[in-house]
mmCIF file of the N, C-alpha and C atoms, coordinates in Angstrom:
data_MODEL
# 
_entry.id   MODEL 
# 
loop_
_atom_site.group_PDB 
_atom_site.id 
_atom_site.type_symbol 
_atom_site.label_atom_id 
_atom_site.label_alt_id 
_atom_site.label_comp_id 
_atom_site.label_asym_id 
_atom_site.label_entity_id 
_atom_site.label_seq_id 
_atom_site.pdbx_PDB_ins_code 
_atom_site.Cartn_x 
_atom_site.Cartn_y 
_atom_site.Cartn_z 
_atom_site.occupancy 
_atom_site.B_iso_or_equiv 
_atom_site.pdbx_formal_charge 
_atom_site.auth_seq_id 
_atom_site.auth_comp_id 
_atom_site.auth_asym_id 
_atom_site.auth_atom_id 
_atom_site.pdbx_PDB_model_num 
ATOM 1   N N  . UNK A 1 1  ? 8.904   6.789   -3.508  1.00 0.00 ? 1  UNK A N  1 
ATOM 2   C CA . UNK A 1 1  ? 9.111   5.751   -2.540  1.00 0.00 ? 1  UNK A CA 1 
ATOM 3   C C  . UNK A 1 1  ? 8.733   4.391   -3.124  1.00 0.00 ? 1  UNK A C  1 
ATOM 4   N N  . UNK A 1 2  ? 7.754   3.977   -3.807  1.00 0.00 ? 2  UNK A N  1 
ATOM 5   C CA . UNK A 1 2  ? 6.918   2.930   -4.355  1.00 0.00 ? 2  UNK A CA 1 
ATOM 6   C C  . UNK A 1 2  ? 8.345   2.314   -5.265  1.00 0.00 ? 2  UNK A C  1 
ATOM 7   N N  . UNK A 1 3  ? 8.438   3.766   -6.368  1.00 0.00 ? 3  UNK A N  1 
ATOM 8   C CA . UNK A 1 3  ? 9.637   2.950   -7.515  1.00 0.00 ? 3  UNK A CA 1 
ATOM 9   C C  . UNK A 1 3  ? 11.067  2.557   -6.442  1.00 0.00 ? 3  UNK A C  1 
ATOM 10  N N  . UNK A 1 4  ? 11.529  3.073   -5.466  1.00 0.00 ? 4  UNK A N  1 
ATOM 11  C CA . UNK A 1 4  ? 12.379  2.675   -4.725  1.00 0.00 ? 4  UNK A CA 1 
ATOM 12  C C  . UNK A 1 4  ? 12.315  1.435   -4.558  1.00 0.00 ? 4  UNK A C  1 
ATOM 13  N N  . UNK A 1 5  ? 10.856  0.900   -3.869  1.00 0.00 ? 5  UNK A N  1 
ATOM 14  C CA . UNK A 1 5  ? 11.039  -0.039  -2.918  1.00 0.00 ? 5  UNK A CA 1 
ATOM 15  C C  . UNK A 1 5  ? 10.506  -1.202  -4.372  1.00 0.00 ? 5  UNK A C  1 
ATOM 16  N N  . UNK A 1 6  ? 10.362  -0.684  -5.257  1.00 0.00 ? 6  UNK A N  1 
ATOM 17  C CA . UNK A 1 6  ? 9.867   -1.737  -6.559  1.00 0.00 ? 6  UNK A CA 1 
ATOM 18  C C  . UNK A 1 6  ? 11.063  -2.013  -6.938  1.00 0.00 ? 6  UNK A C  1 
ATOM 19  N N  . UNK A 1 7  ? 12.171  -1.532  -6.984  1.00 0.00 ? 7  UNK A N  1 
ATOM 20  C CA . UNK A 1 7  ? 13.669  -1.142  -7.251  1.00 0.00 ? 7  UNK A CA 1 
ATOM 21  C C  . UNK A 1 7  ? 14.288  -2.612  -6.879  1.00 0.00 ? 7  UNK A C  1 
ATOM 22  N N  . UNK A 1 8  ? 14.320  -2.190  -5.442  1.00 0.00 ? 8  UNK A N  1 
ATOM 23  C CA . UNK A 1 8  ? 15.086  -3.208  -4.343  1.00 0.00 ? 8  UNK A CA 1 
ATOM 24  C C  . UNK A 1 8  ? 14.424  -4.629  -4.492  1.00 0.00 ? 8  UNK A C  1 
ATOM 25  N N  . UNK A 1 9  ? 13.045  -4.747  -4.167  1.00 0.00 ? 9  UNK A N  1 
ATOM 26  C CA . UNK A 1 9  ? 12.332  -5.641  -4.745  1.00 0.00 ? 9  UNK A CA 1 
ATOM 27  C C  . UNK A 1 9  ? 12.648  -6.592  -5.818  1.00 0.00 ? 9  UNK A C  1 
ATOM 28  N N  . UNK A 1 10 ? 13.008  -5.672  -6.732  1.00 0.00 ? 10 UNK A N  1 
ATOM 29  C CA . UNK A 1 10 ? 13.158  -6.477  -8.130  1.00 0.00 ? 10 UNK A CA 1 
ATOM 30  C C  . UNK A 1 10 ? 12.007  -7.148  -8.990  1.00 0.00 ? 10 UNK A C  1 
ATOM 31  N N  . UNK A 1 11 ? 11.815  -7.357  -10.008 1.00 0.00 ? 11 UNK A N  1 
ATOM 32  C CA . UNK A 1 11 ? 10.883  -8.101  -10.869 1.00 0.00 ? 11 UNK A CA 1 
ATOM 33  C C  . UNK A 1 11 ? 10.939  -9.796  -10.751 1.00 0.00 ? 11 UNK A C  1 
ATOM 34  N N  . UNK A 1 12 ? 10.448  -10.744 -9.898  1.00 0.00 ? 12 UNK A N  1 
ATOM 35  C CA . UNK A 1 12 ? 10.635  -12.449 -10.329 1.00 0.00 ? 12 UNK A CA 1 
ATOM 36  C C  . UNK A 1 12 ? 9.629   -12.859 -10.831 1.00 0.00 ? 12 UNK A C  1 
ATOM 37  N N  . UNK A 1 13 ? 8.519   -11.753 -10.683 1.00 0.00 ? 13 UNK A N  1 
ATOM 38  C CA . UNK A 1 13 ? 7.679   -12.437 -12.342 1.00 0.00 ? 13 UNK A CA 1 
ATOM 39  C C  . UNK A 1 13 ? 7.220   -11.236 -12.780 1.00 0.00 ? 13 UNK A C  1 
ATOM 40  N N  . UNK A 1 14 ? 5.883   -12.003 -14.060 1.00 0.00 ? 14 UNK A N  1 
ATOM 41  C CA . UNK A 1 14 ? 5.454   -10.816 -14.660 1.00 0.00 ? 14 UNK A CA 1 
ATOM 42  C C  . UNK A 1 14 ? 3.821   -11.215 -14.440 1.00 0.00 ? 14 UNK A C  1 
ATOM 43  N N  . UNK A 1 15 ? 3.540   -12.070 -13.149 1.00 0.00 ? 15 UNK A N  1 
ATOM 44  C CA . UNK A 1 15 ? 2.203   -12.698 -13.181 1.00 0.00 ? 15 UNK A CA 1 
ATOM 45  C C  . UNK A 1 15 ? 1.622   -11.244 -12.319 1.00 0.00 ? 15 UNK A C  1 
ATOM 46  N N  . UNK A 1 16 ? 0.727   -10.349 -12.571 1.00 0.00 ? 16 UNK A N  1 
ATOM 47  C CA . UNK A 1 16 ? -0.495  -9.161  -11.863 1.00 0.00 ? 16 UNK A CA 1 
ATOM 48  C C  . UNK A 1 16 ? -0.918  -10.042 -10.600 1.00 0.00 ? 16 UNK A C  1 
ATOM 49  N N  . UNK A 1 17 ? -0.956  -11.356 -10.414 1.00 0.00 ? 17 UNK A N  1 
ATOM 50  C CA . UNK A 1 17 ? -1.707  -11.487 -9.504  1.00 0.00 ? 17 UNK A CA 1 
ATOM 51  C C  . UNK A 1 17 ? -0.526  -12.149 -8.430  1.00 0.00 ? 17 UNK A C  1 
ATOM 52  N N  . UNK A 1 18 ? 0.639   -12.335 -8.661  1.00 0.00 ? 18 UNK A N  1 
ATOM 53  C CA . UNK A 1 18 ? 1.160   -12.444 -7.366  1.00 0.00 ? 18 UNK A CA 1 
ATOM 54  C C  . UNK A 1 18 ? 1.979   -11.022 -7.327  1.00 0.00 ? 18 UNK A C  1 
ATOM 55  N N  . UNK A 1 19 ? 1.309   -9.954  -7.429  1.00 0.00 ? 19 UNK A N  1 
ATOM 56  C CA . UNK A 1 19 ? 2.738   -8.622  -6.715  1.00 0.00 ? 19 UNK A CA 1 
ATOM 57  C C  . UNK A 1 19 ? 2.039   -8.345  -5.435  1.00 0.00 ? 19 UNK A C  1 
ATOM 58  N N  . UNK A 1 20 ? 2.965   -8.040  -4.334  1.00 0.00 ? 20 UNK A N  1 
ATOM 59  C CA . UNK A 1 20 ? 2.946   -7.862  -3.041  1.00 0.00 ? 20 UNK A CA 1 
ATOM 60  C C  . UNK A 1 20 ? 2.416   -6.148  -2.809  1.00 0.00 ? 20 UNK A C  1 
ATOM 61  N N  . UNK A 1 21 ? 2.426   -5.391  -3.739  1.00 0.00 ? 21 UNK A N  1 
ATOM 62  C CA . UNK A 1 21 ? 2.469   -3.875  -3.370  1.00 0.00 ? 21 UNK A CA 1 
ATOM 63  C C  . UNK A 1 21 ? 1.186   -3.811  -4.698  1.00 0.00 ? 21 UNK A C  1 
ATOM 64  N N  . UNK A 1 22 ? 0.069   -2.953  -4.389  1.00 0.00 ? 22 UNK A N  1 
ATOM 65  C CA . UNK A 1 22 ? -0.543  -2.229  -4.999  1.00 0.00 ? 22 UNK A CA 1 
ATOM 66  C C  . UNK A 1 22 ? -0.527  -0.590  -5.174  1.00 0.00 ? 22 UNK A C  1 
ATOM 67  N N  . UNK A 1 23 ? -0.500  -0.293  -6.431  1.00 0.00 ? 23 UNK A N  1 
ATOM 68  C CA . UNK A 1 23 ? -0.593  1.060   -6.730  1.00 0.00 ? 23 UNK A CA 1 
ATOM 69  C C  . UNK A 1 23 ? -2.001  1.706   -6.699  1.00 0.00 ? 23 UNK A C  1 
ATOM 70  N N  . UNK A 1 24 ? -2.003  2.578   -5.884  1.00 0.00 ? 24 UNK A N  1 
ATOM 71  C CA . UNK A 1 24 ? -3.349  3.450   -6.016  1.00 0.00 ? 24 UNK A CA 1 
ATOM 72  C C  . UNK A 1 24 ? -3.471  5.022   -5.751  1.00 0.00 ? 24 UNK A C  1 
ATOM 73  N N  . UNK A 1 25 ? -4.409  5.204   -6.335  1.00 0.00 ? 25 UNK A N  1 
ATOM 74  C CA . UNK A 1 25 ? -4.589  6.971   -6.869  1.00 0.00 ? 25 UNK A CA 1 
ATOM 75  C C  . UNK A 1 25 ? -5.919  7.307   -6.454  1.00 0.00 ? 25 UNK A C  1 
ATOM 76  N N  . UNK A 1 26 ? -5.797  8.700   -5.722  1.00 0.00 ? 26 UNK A N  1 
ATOM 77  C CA . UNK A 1 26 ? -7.103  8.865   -5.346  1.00 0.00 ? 26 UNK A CA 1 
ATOM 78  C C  . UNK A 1 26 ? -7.144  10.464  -5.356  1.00 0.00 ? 26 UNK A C  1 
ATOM 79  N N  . UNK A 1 27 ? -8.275  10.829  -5.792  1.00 0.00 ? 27 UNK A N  1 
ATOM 80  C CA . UNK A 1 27 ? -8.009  12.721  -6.527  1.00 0.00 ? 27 UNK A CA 1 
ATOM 81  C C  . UNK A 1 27 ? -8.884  13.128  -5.279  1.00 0.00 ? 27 UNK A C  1 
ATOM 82  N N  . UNK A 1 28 ? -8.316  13.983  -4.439  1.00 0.00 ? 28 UNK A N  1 
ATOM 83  C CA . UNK A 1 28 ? -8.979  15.100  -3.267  1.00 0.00 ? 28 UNK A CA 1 
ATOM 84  C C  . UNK A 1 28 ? -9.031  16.411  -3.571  1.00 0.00 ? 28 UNK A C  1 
ATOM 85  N N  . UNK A 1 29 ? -10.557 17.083  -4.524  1.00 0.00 ? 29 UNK A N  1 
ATOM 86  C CA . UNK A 1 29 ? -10.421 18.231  -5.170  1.00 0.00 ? 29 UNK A CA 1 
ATOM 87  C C  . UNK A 1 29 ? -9.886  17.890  -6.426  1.00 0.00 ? 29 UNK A C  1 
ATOM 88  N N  . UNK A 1 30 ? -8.860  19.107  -6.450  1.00 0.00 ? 30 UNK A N  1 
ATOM 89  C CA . UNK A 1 30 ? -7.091  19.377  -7.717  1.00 0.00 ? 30 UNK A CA 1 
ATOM 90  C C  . UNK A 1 30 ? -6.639  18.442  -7.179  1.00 0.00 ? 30 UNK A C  1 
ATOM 91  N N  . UNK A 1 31 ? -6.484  17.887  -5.955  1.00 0.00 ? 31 UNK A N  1 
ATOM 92  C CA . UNK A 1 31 ? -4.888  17.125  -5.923  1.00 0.00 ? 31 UNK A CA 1 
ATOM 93  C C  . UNK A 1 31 ? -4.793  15.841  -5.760  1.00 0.00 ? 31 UNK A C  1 
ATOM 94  N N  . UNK A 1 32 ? -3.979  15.063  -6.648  1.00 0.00 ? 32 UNK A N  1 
ATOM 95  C CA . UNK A 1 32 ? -3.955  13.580  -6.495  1.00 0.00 ? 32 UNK A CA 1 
ATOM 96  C C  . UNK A 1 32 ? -3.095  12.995  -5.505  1.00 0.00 ? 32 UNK A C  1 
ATOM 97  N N  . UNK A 1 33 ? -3.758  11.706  -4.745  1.00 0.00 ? 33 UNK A N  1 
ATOM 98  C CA . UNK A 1 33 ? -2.956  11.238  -3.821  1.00 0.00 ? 33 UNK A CA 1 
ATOM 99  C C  . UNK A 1 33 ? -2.423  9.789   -4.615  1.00 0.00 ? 33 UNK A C  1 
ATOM 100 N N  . UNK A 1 34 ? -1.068  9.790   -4.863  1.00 0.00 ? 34 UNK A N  1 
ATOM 101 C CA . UNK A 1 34 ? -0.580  8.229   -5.086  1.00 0.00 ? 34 UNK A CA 1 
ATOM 102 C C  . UNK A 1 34 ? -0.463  7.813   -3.684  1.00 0.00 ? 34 UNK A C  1 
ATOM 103 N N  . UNK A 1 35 ? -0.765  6.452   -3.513  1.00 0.00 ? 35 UNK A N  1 
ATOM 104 C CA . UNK A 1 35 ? -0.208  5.652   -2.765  1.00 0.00 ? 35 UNK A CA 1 
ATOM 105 C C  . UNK A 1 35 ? -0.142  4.133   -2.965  1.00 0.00 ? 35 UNK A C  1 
ATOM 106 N N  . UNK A 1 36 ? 0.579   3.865   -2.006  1.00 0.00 ? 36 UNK A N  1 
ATOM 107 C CA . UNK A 1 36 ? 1.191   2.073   -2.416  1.00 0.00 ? 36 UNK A CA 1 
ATOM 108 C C  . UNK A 1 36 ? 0.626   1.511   -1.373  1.00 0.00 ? 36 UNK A C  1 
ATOM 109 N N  . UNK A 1 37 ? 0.066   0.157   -1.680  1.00 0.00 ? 37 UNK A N  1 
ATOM 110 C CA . UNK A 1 37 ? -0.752  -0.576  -0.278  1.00 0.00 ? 37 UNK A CA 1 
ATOM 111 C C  . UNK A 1 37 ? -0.381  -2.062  -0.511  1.00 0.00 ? 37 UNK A C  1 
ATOM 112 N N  . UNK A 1 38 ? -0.331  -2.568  0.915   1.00 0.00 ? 38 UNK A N  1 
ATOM 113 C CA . UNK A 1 38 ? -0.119  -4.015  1.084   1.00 0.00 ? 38 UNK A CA 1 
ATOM 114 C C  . UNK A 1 38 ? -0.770  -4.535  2.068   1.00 0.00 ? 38 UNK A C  1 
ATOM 115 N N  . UNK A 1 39 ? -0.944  -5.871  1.881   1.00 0.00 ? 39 UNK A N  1 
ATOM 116 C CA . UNK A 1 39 ? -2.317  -6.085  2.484   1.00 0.00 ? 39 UNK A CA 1 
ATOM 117 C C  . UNK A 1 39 ? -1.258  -7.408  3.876   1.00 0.00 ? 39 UNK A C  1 
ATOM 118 N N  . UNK A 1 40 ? -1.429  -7.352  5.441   1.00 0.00 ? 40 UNK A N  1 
ATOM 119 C CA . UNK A 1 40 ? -1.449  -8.484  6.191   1.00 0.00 ? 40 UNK A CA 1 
ATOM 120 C C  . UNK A 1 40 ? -2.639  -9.214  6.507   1.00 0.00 ? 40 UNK A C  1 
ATOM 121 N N  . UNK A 1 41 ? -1.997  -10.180 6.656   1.00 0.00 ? 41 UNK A N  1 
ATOM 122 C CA . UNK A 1 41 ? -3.420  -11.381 6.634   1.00 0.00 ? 41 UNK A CA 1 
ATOM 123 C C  . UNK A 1 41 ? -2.959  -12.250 8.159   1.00 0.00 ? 41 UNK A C  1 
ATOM 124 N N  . UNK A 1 42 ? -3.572  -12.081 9.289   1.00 0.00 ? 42 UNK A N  1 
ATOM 125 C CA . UNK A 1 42 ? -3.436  -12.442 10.674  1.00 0.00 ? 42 UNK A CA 1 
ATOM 126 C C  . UNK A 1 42 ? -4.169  -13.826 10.824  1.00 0.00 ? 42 UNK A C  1 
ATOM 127 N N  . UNK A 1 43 ? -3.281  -14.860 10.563  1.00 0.00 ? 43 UNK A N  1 
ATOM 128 C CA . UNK A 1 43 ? -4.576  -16.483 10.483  1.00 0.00 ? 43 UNK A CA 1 
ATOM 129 C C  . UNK A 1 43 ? -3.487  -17.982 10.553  1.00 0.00 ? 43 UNK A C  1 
ATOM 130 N N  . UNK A 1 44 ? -4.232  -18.235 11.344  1.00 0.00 ? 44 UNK A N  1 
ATOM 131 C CA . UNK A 1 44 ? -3.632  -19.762 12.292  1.00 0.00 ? 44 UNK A CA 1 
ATOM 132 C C  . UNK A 1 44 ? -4.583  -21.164 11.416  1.00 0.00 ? 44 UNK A C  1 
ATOM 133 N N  . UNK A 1 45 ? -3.989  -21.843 11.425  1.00 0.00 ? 45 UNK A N  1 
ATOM 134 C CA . UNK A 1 45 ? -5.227  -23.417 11.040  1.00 0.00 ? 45 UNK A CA 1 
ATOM 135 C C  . UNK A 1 45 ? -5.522  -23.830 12.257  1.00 0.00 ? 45 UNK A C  1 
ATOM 136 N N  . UNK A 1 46 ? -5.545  -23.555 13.331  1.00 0.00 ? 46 UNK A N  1 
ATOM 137 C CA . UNK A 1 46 ? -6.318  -23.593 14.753  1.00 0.00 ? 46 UNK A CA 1 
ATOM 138 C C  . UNK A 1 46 ? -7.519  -22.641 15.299  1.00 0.00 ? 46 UNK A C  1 
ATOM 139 N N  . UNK A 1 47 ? -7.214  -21.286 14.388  1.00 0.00 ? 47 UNK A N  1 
ATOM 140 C CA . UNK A 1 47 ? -7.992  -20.059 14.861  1.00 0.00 ? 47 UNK A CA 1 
ATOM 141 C C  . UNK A 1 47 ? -8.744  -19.553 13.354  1.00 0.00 ? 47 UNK A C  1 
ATOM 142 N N  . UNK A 1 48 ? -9.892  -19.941 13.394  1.00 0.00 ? 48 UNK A N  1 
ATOM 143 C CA . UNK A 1 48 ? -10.324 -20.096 12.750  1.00 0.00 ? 48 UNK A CA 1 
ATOM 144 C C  . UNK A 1 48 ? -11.473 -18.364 12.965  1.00 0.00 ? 48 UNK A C  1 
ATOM 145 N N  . UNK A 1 49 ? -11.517 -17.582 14.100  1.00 0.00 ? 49 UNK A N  1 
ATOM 146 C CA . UNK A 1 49 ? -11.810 -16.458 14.058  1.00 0.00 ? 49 UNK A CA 1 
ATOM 147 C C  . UNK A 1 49 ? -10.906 -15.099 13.421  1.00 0.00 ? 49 UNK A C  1 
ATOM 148 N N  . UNK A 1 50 ? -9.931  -15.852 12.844  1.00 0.00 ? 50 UNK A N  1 
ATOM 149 C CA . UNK A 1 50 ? -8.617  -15.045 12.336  1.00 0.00 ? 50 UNK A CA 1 
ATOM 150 C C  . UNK A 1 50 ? -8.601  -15.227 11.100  1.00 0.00 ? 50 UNK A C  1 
ATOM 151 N N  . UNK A 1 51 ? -9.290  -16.259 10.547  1.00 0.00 ? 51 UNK A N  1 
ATOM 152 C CA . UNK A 1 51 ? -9.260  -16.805 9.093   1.00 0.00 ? 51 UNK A CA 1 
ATOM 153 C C  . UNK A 1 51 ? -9.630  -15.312 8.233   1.00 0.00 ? 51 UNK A C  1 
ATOM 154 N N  . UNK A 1 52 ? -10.565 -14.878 8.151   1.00 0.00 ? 52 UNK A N  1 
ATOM 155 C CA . UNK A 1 52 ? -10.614 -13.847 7.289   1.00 0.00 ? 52 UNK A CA 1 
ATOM 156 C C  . UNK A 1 52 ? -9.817  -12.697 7.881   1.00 0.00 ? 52 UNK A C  1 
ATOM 157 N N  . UNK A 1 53 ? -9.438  -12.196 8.465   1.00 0.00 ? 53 UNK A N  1 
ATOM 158 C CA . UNK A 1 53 ? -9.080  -10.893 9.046   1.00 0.00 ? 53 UNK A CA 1 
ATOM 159 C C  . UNK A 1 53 ? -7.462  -10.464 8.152   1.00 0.00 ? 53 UNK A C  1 
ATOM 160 N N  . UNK A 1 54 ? -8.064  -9.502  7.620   1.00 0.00 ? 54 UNK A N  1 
ATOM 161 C CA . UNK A 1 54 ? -6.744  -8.828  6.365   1.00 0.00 ? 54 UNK A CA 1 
ATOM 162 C C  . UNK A 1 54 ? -6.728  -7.261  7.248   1.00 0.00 ? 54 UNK A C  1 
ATOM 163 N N  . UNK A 1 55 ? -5.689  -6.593  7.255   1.00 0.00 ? 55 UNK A N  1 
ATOM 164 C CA . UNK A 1 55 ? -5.315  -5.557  7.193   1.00 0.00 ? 55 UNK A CA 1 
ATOM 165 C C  . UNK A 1 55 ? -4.646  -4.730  6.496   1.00 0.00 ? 55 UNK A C  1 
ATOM 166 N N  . UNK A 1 56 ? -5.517  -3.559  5.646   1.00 0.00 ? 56 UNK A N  1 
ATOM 167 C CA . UNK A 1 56 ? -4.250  -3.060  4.112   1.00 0.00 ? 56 UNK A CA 1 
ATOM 168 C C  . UNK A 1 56 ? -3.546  -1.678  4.744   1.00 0.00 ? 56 UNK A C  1 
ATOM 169 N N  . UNK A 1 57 ? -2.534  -1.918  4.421   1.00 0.00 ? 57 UNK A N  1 
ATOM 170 C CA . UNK A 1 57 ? -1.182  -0.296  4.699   1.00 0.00 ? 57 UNK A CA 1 
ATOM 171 C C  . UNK A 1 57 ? -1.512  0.232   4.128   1.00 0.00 ? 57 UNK A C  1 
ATOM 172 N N  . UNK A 1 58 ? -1.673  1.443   3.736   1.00 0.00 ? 58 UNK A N  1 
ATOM 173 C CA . UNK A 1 58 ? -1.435  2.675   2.573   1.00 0.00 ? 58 UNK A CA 1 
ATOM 174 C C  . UNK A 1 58 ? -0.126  3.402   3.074   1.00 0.00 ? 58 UNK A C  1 
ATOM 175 N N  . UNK A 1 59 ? 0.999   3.624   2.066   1.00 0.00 ? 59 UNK A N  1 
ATOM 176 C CA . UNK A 1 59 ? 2.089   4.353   2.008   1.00 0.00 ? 59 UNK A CA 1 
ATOM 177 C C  . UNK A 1 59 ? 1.939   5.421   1.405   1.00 0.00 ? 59 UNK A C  1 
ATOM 178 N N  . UNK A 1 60 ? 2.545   6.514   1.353   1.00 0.00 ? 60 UNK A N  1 
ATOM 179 C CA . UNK A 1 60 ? 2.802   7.588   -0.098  1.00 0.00 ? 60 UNK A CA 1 
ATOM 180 C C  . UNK A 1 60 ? 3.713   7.192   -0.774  1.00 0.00 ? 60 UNK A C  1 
ATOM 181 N N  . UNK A 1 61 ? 3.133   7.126   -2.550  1.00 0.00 ? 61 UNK A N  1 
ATOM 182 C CA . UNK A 1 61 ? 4.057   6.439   -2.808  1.00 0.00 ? 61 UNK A CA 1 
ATOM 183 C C  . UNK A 1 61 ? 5.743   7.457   -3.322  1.00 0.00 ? 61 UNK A C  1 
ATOM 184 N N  . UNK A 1 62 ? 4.848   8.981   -3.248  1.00 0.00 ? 62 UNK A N  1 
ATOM 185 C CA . UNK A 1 62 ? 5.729   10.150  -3.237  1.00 0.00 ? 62 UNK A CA 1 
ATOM 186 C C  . UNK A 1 62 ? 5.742   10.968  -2.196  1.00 0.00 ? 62 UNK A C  1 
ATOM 187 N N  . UNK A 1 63 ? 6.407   12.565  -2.891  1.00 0.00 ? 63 UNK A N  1 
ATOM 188 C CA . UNK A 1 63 ? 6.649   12.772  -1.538  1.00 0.00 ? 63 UNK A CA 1 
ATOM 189 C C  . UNK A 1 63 ? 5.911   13.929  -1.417  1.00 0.00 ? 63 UNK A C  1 
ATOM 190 N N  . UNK A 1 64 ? 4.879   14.736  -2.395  1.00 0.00 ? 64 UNK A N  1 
ATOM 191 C CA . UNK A 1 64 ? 3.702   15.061  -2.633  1.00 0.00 ? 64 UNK A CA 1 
ATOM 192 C C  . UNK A 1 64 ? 2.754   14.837  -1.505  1.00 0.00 ? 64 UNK A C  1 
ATOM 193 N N  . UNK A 1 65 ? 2.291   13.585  -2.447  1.00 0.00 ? 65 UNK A N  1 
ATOM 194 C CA . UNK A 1 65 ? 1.638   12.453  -1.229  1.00 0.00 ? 65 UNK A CA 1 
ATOM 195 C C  . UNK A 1 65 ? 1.627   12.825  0.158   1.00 0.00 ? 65 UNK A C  1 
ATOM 196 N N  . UNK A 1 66 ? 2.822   12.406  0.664   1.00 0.00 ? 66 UNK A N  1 
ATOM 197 C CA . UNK A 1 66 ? 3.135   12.776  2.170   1.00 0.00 ? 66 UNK A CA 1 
ATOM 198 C C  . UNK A 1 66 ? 3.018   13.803  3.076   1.00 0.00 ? 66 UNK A C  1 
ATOM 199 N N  . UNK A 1 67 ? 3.202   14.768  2.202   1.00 0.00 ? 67 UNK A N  1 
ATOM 200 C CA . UNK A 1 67 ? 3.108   16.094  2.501   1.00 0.00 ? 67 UNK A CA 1 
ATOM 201 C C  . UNK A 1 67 ? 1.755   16.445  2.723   1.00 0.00 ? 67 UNK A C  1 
ATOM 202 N N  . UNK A 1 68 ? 0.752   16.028  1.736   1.00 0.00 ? 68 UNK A N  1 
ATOM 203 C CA . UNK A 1 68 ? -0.744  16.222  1.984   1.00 0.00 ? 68 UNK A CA 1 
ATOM 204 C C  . UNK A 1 68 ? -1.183  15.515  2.991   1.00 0.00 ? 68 UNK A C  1 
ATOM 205 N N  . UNK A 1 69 ? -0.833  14.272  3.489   1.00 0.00 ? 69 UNK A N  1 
ATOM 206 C CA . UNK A 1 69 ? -1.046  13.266  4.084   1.00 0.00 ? 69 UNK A CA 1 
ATOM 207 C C  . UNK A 1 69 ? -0.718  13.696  5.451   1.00 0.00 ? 69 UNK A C  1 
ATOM 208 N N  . UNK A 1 70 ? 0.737   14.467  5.624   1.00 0.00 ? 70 UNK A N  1 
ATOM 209 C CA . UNK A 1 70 ? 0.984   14.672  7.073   1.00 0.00 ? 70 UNK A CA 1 
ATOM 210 C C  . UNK A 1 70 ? 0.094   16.329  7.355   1.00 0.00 ? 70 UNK A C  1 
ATOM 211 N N  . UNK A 1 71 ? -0.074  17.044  6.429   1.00 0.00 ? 71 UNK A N  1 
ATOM 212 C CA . UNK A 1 71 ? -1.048  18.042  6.227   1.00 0.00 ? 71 UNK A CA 1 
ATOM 213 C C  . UNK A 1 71 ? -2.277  18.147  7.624   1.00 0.00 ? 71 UNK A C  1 
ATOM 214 N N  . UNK A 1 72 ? -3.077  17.217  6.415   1.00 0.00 ? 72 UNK A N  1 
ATOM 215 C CA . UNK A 1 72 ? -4.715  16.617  7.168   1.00 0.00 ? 72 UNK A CA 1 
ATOM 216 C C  . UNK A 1 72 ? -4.559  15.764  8.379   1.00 0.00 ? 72 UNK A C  1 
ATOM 217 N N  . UNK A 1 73 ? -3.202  15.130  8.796   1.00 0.00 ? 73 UNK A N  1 
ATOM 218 C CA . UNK A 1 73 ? -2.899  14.569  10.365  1.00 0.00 ? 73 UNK A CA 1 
ATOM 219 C C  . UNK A 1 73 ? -3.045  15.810  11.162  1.00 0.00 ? 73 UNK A C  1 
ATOM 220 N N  . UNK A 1 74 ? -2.613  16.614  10.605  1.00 0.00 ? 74 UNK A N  1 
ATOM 221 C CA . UNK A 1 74 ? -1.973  18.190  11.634  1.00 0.00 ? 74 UNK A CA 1 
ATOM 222 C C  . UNK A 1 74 ? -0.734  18.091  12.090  1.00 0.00 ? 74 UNK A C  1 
ATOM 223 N N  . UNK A 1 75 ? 0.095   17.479  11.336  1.00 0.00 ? 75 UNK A N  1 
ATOM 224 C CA . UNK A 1 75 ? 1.316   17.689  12.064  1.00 0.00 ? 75 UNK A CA 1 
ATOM 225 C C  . UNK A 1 75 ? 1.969   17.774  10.846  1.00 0.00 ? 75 UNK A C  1 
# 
């Protein structure tokens, strides 16, 4: 899913610090979880109680992933 949506995306630079999607790996036991995360940032120049407030997604970035993921939901 990750290389998909890196796909469509496309490359307009090669700067690490402006990409929109992070890659991350996290080992439970044997089994590794990839996933892809992006971060929203909820903030006004009036609301200044909003100024810090980030929220990060985690996706799967396969379909592995997902499977473990919808697993441990129970469904």
């Amino acid at each position: 899913m990750a290389a998909r949506l890196a796909a469509q995306l496309g490359t307009a630079t090669n700067n690490p610090g402006s990409q929109a999607i992070v890659p991350t790996r996290y080992r439970l036991g044997e089994t590794t979880l990839s996933l892809f995360s992006t971060l929203s940032q909820f903030s006004t120049a009036e609301d200044i109680a909003l100024a810090d407030w980030q929220i990060e997604h985690l996706f799967p970035a396969d379909e592995a992933t997902r499977e473990v993921l919808v697993g441990l939901g129970g469904g």
